[in-house]
C-alpha positions as CSV (number, residue, x, y, z in Angstrom):
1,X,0.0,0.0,0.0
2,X,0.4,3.5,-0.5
3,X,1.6,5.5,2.2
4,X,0.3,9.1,2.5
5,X,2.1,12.4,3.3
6,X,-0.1,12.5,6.4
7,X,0.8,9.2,7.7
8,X,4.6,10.0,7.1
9,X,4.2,13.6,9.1
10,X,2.3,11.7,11.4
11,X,5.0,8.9,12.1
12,X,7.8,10.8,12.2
13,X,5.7,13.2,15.2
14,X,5.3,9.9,17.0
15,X,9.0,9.0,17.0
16,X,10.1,12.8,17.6
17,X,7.6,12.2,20.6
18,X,8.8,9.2,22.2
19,X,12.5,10.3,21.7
20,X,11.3,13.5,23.5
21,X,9.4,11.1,26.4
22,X,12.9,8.8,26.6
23,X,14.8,11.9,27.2
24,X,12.7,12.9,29.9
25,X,13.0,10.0,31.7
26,X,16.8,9.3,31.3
27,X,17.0,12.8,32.7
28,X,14.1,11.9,35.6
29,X,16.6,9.1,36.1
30,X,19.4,10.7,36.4
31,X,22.0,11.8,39.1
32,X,20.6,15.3,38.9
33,X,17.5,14.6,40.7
34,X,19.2,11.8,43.2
């Protein structure tokens, strides 16, 4: 199948995202905070 502009925008938002949430946590995580 065919994938659309939107879907491709949409994906690369998610993964922006959840790099965005991993870096939040590794900094929640880190020594800072201890």
């Amino acid at each position: 199948g065919k994938v659309s502009l939107a879907d491709r925008v949409g994906n690369g938002a998610l993964s922006r995202l959840i790099e965005l949430c991993q870096g939040n946590v590794i900094d929640m995580t880190g020594p800072d905070l201890r």
